[in-house]
C-alpha positions in Angstrom: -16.8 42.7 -3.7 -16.6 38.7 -3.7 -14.7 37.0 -6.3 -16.9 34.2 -6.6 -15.2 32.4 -9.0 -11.8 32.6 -7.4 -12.9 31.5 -4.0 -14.5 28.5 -5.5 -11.3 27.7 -7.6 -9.7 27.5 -4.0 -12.5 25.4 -2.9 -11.7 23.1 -5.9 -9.5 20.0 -4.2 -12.5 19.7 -1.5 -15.1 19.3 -4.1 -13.1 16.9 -5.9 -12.5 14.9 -3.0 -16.7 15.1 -2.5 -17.2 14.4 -6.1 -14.8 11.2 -6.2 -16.2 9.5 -3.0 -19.7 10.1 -4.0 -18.5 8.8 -7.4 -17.2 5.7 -6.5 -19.9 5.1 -3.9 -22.8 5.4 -6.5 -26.7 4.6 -4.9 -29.5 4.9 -6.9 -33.1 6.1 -6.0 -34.0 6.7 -2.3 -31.3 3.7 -0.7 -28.7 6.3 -0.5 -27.7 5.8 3.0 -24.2 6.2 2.5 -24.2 9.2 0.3 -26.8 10.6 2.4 -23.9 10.3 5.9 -21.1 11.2 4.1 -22.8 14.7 2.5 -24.6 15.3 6.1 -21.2 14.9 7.7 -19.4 17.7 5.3 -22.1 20.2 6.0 -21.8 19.6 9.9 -18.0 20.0 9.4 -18.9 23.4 7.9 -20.8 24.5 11.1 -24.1 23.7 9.5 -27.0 21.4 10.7 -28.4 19.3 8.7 -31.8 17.4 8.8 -33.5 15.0 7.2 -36.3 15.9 4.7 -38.6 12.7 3.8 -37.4 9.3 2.3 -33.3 10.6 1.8 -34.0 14.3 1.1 -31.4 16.8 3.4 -32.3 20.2 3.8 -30.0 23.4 5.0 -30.8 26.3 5.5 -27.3 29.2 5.8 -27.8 32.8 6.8 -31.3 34.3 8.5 -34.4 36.4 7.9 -37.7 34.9 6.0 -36.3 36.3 2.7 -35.0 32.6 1.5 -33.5 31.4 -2.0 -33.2 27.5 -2.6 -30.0 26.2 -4.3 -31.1 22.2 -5.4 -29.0 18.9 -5.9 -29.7 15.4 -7.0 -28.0 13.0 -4.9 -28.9 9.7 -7.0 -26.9 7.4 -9.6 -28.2 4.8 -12.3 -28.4 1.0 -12.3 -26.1 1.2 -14.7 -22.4 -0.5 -14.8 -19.6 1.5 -15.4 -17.4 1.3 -18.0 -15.4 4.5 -17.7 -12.0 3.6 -17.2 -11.0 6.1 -14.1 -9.6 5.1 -11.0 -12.5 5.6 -9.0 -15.3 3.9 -11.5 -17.9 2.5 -9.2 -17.7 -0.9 -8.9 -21.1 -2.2 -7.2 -23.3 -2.0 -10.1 -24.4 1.9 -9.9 -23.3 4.7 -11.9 -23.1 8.5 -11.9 -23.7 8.4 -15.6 -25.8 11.9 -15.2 -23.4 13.8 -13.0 -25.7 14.0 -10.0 -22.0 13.6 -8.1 -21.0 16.7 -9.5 -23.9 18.2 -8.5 -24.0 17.6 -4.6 -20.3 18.4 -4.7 -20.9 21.7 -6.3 -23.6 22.5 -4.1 -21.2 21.1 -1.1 -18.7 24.0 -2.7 -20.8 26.5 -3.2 -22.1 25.7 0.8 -18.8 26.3 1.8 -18.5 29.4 0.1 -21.9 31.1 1.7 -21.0 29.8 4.9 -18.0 32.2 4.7 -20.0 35.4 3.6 -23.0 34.1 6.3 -23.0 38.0 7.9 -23.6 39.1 4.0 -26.1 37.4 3.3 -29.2 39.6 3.4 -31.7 36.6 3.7 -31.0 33.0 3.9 -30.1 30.0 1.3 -32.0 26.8 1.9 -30.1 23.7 -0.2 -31.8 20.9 -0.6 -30.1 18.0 -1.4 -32.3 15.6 -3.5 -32.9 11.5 -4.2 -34.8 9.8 -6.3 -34.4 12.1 -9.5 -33.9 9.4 -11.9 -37.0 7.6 -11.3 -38.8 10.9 -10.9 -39.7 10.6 -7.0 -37.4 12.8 -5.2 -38.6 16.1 -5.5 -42.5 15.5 -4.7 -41.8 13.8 -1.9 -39.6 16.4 -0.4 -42.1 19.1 -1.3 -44.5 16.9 0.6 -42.1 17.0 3.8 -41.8 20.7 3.8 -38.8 21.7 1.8 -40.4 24.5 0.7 -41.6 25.7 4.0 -40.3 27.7 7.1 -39.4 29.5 5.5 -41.0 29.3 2.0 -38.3 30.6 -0.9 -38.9 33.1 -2.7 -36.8 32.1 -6.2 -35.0 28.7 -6.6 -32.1 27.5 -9.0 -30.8 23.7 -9.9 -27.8 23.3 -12.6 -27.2 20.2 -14.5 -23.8 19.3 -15.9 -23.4 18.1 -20.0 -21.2 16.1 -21.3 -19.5 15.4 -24.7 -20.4 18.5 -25.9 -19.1 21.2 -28.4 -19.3 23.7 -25.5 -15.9 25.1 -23.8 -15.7 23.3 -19.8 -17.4 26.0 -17.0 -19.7 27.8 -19.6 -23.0 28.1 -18.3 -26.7 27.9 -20.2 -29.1 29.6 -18.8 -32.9 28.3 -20.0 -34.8 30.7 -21.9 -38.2 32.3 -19.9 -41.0 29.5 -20.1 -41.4 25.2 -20.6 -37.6 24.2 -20.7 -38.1 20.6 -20.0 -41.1 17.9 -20.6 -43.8 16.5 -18.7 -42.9 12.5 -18.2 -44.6 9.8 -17.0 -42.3 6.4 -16.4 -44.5 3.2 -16.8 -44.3 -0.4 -16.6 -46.3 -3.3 -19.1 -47.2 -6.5 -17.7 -47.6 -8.6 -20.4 -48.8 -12.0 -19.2 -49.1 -15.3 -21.7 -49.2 -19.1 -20.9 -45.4 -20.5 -20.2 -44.1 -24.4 -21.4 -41.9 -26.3 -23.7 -39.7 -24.5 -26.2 -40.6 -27.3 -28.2 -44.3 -26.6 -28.1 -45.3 -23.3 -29.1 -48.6 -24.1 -29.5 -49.3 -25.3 -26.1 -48.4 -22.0 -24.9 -49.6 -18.3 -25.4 -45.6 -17.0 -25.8 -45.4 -13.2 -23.9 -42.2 -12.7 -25.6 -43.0 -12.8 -28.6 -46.3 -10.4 -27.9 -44.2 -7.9 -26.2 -41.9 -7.7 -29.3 -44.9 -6.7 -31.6 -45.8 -4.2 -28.9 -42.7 -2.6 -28.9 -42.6 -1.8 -32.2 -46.0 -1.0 -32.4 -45.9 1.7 -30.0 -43.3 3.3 -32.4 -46.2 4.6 -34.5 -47.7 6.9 -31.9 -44.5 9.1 -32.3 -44.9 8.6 -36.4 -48.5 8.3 -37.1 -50.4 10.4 -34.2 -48.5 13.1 -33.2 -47.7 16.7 -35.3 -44.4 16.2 -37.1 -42.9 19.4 -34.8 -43.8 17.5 -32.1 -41.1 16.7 -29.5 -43.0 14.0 -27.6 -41.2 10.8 -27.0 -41.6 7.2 -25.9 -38.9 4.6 -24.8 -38.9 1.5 -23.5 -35.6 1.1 -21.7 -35.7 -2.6 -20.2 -37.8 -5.6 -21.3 -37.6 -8.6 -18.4 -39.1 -12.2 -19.2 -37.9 -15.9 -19.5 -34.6 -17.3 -17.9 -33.5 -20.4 -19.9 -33.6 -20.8 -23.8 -36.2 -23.5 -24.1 -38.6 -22.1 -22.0 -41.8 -20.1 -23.1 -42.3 -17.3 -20.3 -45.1 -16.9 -18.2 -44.7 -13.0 -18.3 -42.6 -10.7 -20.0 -42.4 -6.6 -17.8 -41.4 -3.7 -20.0 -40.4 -0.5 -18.5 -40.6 2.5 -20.4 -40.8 6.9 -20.1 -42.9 9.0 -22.1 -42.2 12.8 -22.7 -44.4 15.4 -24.0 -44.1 19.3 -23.9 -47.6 19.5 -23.4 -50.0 17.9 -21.4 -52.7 16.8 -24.0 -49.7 14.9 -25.8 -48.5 13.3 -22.9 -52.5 12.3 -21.8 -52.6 11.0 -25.5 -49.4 9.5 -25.2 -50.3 7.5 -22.5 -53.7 6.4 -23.3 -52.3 5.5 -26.6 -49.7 3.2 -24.8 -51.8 1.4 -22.8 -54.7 0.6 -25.6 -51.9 -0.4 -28.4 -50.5 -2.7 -25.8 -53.6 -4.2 -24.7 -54.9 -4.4 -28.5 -51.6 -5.7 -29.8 -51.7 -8.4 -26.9 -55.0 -9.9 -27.4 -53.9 -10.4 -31.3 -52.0 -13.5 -29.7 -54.0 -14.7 -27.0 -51.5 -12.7 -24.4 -52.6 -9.9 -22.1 -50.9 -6.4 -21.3 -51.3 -4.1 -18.3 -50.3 -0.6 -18.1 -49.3 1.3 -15.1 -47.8 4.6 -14.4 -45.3 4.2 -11.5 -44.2 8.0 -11.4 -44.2 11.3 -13.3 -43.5 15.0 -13.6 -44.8 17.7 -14.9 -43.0 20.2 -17.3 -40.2 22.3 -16.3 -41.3 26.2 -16.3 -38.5 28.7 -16.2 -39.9 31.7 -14.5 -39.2 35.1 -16.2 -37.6 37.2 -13.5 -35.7 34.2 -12.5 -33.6 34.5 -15.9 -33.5 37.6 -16.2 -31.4 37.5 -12.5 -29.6 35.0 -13.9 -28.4 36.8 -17.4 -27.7 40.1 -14.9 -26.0 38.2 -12.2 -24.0 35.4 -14.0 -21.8 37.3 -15.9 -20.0 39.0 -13.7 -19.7 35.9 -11.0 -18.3 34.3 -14.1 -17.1 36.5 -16.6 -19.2 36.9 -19.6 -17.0 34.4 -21.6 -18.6 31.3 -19.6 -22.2 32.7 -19.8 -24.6 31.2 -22.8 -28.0 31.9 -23.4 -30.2 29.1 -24.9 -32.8 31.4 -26.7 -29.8 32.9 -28.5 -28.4 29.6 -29.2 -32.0 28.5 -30.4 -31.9 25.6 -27.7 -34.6 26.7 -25.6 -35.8 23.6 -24.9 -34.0 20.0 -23.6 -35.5 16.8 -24.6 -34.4 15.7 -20.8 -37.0 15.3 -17.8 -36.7 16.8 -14.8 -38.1 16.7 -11.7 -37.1 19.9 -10.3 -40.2 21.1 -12.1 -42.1 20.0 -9.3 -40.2 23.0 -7.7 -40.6 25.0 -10.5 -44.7 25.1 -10.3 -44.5 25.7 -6.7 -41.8 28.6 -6.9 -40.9 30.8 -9.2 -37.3 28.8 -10.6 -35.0 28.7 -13.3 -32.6 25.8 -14.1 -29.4 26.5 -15.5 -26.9 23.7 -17.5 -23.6 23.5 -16.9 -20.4 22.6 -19.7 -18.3 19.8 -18.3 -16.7 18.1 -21.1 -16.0 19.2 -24.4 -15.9 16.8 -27.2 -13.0 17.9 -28.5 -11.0 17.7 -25.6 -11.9 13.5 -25.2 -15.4 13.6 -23.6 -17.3 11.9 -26.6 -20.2 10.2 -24.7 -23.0 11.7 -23.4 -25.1 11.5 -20.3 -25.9 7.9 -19.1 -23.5 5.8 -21.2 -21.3 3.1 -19.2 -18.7 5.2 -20.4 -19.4 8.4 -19.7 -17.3 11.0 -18.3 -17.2 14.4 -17.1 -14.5 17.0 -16.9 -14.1 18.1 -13.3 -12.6 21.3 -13.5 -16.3 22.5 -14.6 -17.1 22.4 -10.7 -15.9 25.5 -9.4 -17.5 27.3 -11.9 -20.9 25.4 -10.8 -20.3 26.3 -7.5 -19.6 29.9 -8.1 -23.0 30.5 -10.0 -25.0 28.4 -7.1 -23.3 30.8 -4.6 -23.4 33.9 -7.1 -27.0 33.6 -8.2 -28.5 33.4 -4.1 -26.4 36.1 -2.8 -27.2 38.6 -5.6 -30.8 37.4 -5.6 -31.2 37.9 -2.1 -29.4 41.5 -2.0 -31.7 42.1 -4.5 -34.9 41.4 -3.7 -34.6 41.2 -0.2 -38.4 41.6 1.1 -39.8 41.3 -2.1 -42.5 38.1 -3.5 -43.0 37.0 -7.0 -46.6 36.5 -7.9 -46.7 35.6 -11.2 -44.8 33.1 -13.4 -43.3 32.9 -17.0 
């Protein structure tokens, strides 16, 4: 019998070593031409061979047969700069304020580990290593270059790593059956007024001060127009216009997500969005346009898929690092994902993953400038990645899933 856990543990100094140069060499969206080398290069130095999937994507496929489970990792940081304090904080502007590092280094680790049971695998593990998460992107447009094909899984996982959490380091989470995650749309407003003089307001039509009125305004969709249970959301992250202090703006661009469990919400949500904006706009003399640059839709957790992972898990990990979020009445995260691409092609289950506990110094959460993560949570991700295919496989070698949860 494999000791999953223990042969990760061993694997630990070569997933920090993954995790600390991907770290400090953070890229964001689909320009990850660095991290997209240096992760090809450590599969090849395991005796795999890697290829290119689409705008960044890498696919790998370990073991044979057409019986095929898909283990998934983002690859992709956050224009954000850090602020953590470590040695190897990344310095050019990017962060891994979401632990996508850990991620690929886990599924690096857990590579490694399948590589070395290759003759027990009854099936094969395709990893795909993902861009463009952040912005929503990554996972369509591998699914468009054929990820999911030749051969076509027959279950898939991802885990995601928390942060500055009452949770003990390594425990995993698994999802409850069903939506775990929210349909998103991310969307940009071009508000456009008439630039001039600071000194001469009236001359101009100011965008500025129309996209401040819209902001708040789109506040009441949330209060006034959605059920009070409701866990639909809208934020507008970054608002771009003017460049010197007595200068009216020409334009003012507001970027924003929306979130909705349901797709009636998130269809009001944006209609709602664009018509408030355009509305509020005209009330002084500016105009807004609305456009959605990317989206995904909700997250579905199929039911077979967790029950595998409540049989399996616990004894890859011991039953001590093995949560279940129905029991914890968390069945549901307020965080997008777009792994659920995967998940409505496949049947899936995402699992989440305890790396830093608040009381042990990890007191911000995911994308903060001075977020942290505790890396000793790896080789427990990379045992479950590893765990999970192998007993899935020996499982239901042969077998298809034809209906999700």
């Amino acid at each position: 019998m494999i000791d999953y856990l223990m042969e990760a543990k061993a694997l630990y100094e070569h997933m920090l070593r993954h995790r600390r140069y991907l770290h400090s060499h953070a890229e964001t969206g689909f320009d990850l031409n660095d991290t997209c080398a240096y992760v090809k290069k450590a599969l090849r130095e395991m005796g795999l061979a890697p290829k290119d999937c689409g705008r960044s994507g890498i696919v790998c496929t370990i073991g044979f047969g057409d019986t095929c489970f898909l283990l998934r990792a983002d690859m992709d940081a956050l224009p954000i700069q850090e602020e953590a304090g470590q040695a190897f904080d990344c310095q050019n502007g990017c962060m891994h304020a979401c632990g996508h590092d850990l991620h690929t280094a886990m599924l690096l680790g857990a590579a490694e580990l399948l590589k070395k049971h290759e003759k027990e695998l009854q099936g094969c593990v395709k990893l795909m290593f993902q861009p463009a998460e952040e912005t929503l992107r990554g996972a369509e447009d591998m699914i468009r270059n054929g990820v999911l094909e030749n051969p076509r899984p027959v279950g898939g996982m991802m885990l995601h790593v928390m942060t500055g959490v009452p949770i003990k380091t390594g425990t995993v989470i698994i999802s409850a059956p069903g939506v775990s995650a929210p349909e998103a749309s991310m969307f940009e407003l071009l508000v456009r007024g008439r630039g001039g003089h600071g000194a001469s307001p009236e001359e101009t039509v100011d965008p500025i001060h129309a996209a401040a009125h819209i902001l708040l305004a789109l506040q009441s969709i949330k209060a006034r127009e959605l059920p009070s249970q409701s866990g639909a959301m809208l934020t507008i992250g970054a608002v771009q216009g003017g460049e010197a202090p007595n200068v009216i703006a020409n334009q003012v661009l507001m970027r924003g997500s929306l979130r909705a469990y349901s797709a009636e919400e998130c269809d009001k949500l944006r209609r709602r969005t664009e018509e408030i904006a355009r509305m509020t706009a005209q009330t002084f003399g500016a105009t807004a346009e609305f456009h959605v640059t990317s989206g995904t839709p909700t997250l579905i957790n199929d039911r077979q898929m967790v029950e595998s992972a409540r049989k399996t898990l616990p004894g890859v990990l011991g039953a001590q690092h093995v949560l279940e979020a129905e029991i914890m009445g968390a069945s549901r995260s307020s965080g997008s994902e777009d792994f659920a691409c995967v998940s409505h092609e496949i049947p899936s289950v995402m699992l989440a993953l305890a790396a830093g506990r608040t009381e042990d110094g990890y007191t911000h959460g995911l994308h903060h400038p001075h977020t942290r993560f505790d890396e000793a949570a790896m080789p427990y991700g990379a045992a479950a990645l590893a765990g999970m295919a192998m007993h899935f496989l020996a499982a239901h070698e042969g077998a298809e899933f034809d209906t999700k949860a």
